[in-house]
C-alpha positions as CSV (number, residue, x, y, z in Angstrom):
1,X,-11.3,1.9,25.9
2,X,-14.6,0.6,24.6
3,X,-14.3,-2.1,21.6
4,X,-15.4,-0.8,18.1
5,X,-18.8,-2.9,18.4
6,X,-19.7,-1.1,21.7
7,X,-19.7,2.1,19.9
8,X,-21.6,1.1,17.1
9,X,-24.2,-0.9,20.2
10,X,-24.4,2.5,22.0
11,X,-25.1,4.3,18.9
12,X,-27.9,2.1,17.5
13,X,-29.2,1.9,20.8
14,X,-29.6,5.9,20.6
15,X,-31.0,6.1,17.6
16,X,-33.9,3.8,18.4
17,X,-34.2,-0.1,17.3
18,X,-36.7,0.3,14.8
19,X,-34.7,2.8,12.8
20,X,-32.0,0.4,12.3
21,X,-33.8,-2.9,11.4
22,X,-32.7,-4.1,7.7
23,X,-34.8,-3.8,5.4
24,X,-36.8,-6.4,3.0
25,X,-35.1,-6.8,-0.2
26,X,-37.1,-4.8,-2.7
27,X,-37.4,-1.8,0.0
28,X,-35.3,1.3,-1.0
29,X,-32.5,2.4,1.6
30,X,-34.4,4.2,4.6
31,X,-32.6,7.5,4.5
32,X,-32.6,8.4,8.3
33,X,-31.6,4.9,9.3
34,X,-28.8,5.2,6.2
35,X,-27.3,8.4,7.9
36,X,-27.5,6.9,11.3
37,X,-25.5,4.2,10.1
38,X,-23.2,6.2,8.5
39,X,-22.5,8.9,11.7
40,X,-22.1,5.3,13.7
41,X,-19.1,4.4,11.3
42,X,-17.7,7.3,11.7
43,X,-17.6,7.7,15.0
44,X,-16.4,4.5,15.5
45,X,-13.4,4.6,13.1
46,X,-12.5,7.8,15.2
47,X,-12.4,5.9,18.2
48,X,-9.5,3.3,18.0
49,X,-8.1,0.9,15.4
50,X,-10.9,-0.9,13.8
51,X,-11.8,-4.7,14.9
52,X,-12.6,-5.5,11.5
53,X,-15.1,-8.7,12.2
54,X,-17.1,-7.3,14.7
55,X,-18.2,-4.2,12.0
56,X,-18.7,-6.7,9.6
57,X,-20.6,-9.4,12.0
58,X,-22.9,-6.5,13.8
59,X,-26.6,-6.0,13.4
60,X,-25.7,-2.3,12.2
61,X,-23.7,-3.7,9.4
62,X,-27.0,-4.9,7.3
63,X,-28.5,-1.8,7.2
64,X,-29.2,-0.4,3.7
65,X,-27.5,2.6,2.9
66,X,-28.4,5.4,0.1
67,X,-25.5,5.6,-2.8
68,X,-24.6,8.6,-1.0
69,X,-23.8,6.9,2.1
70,X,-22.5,4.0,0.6
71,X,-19.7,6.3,-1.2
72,X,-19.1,8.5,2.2
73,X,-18.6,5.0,4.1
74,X,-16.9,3.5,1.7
75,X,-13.8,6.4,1.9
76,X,-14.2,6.3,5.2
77,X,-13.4,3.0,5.5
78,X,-10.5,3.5,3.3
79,X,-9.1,5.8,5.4
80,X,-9.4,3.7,8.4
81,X,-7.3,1.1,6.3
82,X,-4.4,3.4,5.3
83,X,-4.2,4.4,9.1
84,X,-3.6,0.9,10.6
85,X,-1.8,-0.4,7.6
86,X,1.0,2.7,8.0
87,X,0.7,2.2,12.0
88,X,1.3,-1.8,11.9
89,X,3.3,-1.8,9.3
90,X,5.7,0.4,8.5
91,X,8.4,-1.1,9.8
92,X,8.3,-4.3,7.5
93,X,8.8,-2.0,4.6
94,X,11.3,-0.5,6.2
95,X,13.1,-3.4,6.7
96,X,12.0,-5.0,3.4
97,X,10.9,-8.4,4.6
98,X,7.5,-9.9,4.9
99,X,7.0,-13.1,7.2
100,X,4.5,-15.5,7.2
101,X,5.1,-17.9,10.1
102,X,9.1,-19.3,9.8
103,X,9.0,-18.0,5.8
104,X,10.1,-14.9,5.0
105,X,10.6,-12.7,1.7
106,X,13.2,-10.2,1.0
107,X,12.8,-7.6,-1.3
108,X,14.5,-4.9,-3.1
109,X,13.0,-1.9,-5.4
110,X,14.1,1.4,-6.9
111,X,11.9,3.9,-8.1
112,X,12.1,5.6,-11.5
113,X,10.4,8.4,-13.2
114,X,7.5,10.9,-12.2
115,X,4.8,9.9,-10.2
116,X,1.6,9.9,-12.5
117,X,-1.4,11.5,-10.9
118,X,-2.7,8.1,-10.1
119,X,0.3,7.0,-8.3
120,X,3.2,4.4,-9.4
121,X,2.9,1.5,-11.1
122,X,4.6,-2.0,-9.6
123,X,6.6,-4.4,-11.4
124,X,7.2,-7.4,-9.7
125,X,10.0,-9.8,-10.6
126,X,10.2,-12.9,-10.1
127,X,13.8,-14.5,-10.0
128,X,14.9,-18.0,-11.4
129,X,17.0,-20.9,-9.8
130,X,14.0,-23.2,-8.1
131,X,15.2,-26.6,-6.9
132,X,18.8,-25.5,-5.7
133,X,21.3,-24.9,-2.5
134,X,20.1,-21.0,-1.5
135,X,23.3,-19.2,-3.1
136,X,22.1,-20.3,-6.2
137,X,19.0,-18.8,-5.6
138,X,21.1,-15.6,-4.0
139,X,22.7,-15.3,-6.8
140,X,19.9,-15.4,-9.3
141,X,17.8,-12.9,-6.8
142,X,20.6,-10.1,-7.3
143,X,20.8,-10.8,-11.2
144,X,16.9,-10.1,-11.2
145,X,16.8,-7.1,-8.9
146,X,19.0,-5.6,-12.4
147,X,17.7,-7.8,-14.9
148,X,15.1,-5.0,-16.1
149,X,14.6,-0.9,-16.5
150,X,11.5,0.5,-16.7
151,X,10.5,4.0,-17.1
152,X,8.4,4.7,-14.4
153,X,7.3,3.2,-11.2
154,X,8.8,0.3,-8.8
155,X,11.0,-1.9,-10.0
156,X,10.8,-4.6,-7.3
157,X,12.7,-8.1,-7.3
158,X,11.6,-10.5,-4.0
159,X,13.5,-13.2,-3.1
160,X,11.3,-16.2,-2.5
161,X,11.1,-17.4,0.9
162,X,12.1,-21.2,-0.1
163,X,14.2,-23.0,-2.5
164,X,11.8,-25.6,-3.8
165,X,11.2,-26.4,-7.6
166,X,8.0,-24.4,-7.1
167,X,9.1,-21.3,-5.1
168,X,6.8,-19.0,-7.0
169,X,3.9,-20.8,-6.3
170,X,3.6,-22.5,-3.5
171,X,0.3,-21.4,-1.3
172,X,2.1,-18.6,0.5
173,X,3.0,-16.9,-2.2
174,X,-0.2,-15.5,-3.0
175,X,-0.6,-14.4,0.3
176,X,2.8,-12.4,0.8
177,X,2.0,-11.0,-2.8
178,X,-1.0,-9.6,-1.8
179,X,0.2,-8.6,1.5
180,X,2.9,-6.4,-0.6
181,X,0.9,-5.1,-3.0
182,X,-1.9,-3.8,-0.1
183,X,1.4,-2.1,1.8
184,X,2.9,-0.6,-0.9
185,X,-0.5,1.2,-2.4
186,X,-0.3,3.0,1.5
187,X,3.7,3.6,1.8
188,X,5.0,4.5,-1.7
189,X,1.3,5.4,-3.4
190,X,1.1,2.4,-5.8
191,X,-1.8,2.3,-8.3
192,X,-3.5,-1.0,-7.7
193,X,-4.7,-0.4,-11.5
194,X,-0.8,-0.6,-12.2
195,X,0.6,-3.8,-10.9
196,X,2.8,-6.2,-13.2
197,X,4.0,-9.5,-12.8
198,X,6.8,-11.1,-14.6
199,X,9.6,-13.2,-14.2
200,X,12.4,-15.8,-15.7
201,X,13.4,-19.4,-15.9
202,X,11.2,-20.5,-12.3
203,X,10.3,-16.8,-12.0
204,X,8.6,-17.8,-15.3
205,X,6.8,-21.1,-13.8
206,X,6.0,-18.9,-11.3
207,X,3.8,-16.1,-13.8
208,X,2.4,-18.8,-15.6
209,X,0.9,-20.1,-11.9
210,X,-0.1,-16.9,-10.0
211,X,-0.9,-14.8,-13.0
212,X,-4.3,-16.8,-13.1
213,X,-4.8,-17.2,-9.7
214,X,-4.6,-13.6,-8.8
215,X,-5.8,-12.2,-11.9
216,X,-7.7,-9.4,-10.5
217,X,-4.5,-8.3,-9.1
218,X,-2.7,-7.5,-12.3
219,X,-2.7,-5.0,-15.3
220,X,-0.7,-7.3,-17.2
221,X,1.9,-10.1,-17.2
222,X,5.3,-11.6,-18.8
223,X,6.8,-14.8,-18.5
224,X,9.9,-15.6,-19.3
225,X,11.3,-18.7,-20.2
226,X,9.3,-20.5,-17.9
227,X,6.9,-23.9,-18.0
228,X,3.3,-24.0,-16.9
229,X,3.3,-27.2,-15.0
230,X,-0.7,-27.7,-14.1
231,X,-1.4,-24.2,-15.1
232,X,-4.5,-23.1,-16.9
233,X,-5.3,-19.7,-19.4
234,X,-8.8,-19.3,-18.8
235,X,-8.4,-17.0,-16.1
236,X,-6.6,-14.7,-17.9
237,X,-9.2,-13.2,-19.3
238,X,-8.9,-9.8,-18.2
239,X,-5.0,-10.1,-18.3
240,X,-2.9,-9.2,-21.2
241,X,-0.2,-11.8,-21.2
242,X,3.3,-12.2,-22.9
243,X,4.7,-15.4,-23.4
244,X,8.1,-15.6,-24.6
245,X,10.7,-18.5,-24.9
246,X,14.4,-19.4,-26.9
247,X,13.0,-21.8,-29.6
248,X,16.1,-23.8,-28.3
249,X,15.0,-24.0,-25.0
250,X,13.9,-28.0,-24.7
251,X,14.7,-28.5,-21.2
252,X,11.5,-29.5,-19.8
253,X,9.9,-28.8,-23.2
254,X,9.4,-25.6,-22.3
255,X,9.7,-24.6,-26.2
256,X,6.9,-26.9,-27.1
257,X,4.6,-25.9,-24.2
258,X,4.7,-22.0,-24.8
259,X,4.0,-23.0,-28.3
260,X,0.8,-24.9,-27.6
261,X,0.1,-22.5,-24.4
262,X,0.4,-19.5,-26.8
263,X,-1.8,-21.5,-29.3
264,X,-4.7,-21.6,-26.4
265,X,-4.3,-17.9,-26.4
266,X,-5.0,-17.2,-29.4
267,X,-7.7,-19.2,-29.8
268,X,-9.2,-17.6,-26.7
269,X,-8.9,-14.5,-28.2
270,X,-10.6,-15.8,-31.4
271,X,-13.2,-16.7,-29.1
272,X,-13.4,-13.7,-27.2
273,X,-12.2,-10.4,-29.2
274,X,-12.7,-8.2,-25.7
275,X,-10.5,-10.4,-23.7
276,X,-7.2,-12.5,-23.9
277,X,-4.8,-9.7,-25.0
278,X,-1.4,-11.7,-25.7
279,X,1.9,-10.7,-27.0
280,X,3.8,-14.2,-27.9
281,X,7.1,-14.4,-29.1
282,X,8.9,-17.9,-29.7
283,X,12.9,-16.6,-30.1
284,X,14.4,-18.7,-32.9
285,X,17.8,-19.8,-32.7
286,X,18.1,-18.5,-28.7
287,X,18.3,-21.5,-26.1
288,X,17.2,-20.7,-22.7
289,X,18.5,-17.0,-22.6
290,X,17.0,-14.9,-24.7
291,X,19.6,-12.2,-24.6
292,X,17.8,-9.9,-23.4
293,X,15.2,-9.7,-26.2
294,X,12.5,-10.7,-23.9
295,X,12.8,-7.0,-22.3
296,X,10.6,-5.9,-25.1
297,X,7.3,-7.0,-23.2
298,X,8.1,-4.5,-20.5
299,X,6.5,-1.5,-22.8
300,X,3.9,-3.4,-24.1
301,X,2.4,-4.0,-20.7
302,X,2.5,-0.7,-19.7
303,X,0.5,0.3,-22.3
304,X,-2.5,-1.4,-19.8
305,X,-4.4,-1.0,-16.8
306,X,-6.3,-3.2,-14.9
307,X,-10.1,-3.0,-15.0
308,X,-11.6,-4.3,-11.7
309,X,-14.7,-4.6,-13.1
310,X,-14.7,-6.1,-16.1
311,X,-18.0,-6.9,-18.0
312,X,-17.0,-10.3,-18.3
313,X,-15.0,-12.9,-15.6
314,X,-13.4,-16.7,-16.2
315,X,-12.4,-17.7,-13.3
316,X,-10.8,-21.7,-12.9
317,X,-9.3,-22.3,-9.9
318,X,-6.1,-24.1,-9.9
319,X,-3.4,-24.1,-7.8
320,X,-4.4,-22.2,-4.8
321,X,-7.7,-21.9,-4.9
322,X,-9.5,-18.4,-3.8
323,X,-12.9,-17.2,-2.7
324,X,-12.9,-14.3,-5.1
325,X,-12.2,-13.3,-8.3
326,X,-13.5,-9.2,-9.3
327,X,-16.9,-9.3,-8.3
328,X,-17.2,-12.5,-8.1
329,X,-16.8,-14.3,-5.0
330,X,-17.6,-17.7,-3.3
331,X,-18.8,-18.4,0.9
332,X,-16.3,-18.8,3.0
333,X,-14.1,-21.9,2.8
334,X,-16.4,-23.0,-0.5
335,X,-13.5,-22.5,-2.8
336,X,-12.0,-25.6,-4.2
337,X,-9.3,-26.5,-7.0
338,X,-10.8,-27.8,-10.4
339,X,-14.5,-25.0,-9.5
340,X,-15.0,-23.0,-12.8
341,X,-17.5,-20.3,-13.1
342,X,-17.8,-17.6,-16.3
343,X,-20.4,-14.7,-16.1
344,X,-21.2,-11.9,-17.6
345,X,-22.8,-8.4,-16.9
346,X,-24.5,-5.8,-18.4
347,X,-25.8,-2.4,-16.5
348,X,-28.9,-4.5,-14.7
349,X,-28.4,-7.8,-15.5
350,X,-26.1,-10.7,-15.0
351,X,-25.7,-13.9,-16.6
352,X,-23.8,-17.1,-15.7
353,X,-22.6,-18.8,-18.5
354,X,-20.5,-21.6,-16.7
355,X,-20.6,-23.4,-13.2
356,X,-19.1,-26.0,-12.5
357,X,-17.9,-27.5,-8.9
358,X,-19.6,-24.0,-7.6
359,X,-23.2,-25.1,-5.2
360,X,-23.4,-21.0,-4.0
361,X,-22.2,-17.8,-6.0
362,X,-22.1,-14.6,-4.7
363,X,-22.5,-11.9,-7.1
364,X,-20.9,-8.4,-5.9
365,X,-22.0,-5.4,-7.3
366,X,-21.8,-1.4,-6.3
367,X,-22.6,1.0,-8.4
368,X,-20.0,1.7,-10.7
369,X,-21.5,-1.3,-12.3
370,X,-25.2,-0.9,-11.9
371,X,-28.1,1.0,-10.5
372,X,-28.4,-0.6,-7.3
373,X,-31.9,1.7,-6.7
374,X,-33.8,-0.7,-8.8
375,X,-33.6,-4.5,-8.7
376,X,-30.9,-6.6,-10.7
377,X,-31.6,-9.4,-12.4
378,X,-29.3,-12.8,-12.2
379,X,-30.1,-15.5,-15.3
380,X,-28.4,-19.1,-16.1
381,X,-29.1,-19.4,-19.2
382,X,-33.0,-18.9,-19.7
383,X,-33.8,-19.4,-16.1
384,X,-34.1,-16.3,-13.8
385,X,-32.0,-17.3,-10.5
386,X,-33.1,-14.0,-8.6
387,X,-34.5,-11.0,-9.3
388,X,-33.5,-8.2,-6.4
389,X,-32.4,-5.1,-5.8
390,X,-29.2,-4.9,-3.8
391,X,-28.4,-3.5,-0.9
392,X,-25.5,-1.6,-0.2
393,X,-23.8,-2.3,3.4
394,X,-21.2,-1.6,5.3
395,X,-20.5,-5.6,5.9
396,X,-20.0,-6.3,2.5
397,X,-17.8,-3.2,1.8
398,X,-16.1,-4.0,4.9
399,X,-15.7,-8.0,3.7
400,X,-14.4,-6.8,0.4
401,X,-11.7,-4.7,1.7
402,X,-10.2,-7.1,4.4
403,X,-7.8,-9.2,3.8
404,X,-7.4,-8.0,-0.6
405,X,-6.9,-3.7,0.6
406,X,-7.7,-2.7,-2.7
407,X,-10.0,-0.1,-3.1
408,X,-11.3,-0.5,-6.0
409,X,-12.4,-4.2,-5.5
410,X,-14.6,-3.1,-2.4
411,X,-18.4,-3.5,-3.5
412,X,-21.0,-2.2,-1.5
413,X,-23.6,-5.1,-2.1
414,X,-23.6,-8.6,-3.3
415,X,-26.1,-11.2,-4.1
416,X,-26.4,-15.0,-3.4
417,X,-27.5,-17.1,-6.1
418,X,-27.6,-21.1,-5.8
419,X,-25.9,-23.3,-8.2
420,X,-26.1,-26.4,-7.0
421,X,-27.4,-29.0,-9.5
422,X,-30.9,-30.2,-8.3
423,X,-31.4,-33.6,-6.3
């Protein structure tokens, strides 16, 4: 069986070199070398299960394609993506268990309600306990899997793979979440425009920690009598957030700290009417269980849907950090705790407003967002950065769908833009 790159060698080679070589930015997409390119992909995606980092690494995968091309090889690639995730991993859903080396993570869901045309949504909750022997955190896994009803979708409850004070977010966390949410958009046809967070007591410390570190995951989020430890807001720009605690509950001052965290909120809003959607609610009189009355932010955050490409991005790492956030991204191993970078965009234009700890930011684009046939423009404030036009590839659609399998954060074309402060 030949490897993915040799098929995509041979076919170049066919084609003739010249044809293929990338163009100069400013040049517009050469349409025969565009369809070449494209026929390649195919054929190689036909062959045998894709090896991801060659197609992404290849001389091939720098060639500029038209937006037609760009479209056709995106839902090609797709495609190729559904087909090894239901081939390699069918069997973990089956089981309901995701491992990451010696960790592993139960989980349970039912399903309710009729399938909307744009598949399920997916509510995961996160159970309490935290610091305790592991049949306190059994125990507290079961009461979550019925702690909530909702009307439609996937009602799942995973038990976290450790019984630390911070088992909803440690590092790994992020990683099995995404892994779930990329196999449950193949097996039981989750919109990734409908995924929710929530969770109580630690399942709570947990929202507060991983609802800004994976923002660009989630249509909304809940906590629930929970505290926010090192957490910061700022990324939650984009996600509409309910905050809820017993005014009673002073263990850990978590009364106090929703208060001022929901303060910060507010004032975001204030700041920024088109982003920082909150519902707070302080529950006079209730201690830490709220009776229940915290099930009300279920139908608010149905009521919305992730936007993967917002107009405008905060992202603060904390935590974890990440190299992306939307269409924002950093180089590889460049991402770093305490890094902060806000931009804006607007049809053929881009502006950074903050950067801080970032020295290279990488701009994705595709075009949803713009008209990547004429050049984009990139500004800090009054200073141009870069003035291109974008080209759409098969290595950055291919490097925006590894390891996230969403499809709508996959962008055709990204540009670089340097940050660094100068000497």
């Amino acid at each position: 069986m030949k490897s993915l790159l040799s098929w995509l060698v041979l076919a170049v080679a066919a084609c003739g070199q010249a044809a293929w070589s990338p163009l100069a930015w400013g040049q517009a997409p050469e349409p025969q070398a565009s369809a070449q390119t494209l026929a390649a992909l195919k054929q190689a995606l036909q062959a045998e299960t894709p090896n991801w980092q060659a197609l992404a690494e290849g001389a091939f995968a720098e060639v500029p394609l038209t937006k037609t091309d760009a479209a056709a090889a995106r839902e090609a690639l797709w495609q190729a993506h559904v087909a090894r995730i239901r081939q390699e991993r069918a069997e973990e859903v089956k089981s309901r268990v995701l491992k990451e080396g010696e960790l592993s993570m139960p989980f349970a869901y039912t399903v309710t309600g009729d399938k909307p045309a744009t598949g399920r949504s997916l509510w995961i909750s996160l159970h309490g306990g935290g610091g305790a022997p592991p049949r306190v955190n059994d125990q507290q896994w079961e009461n979550q899997k019925r702690l909530y009803k909702v009307k439609e979708g996937l009602y799942l409850a995973p038990r976290a793979p450790t019984n630390t004070w911070n088992l909803w977010h440690e590092g790994h966390i992020d990683r099995l979440f995404t892994r779930l949410i990329e196999d449950l958009v193949v097996f039981e046809e989750v919109d990734p425009n409908k995924v929710y967070v929530l969770g109580y007591s630690a399942g709570g410390d947990g929202v507060y920690q991983i609802g800004p570190r994976l923002a660009d995951r989630w249509a909304a989020a809940a906590m629930m009598a929970g505290h926010p430890n090192d957490a910061s807001p700022l990324s939650l720009r984009n996600v509409p957030f309910a905050l809820q605690v017993g005014g009673n509950d002073s263990a850990y001052n978590r009364n106090t700290v929703a208060r001022s965290w929901g303060d910060q909120l507010v004032k975001l809003h204030e700041e920024d009417p088109q982003g920082y959607e909150t519902y707070i609610k302080i529950h006079e009189g209730k201690g830490h269980w709220m009776d229940l009355a915290d099930a009300a932010a279920l139908p608010w955050m149905a009521g919305f849907t992730r936007n993967p490409i917002p107009e405008r991005v905060v992202w603060k790492q904390t935590g974890q950090p990440h190299e992306r956030s939307y269409w924002l991204a950093v180089p590889k191993n460049q991402a770093k705790v305490g890094a902060l970078v806000t931009a804006r965009r607007d049809q053929q234009s881009v502006e950074i407003e903050t950067a801080e700890q970032i020295d290279k930011l990488l701009v994705r684009l595709d075009d949803r967002m713009a008209n990547l046939d004429e050049d984009v423009a990139i500004r800090r404030g009054d200073k141009l950065l870069l003035q291109a036009r974008p080209r759409r590839t098969v290595a950055t659609l291919v490097r925006t769908l590894v390891g996230r399998g969403d499809k709508d954060l996959m962008f055709s074309a990204e540009l670089a833009v340097d940050l660094a402060p100068a000497p």
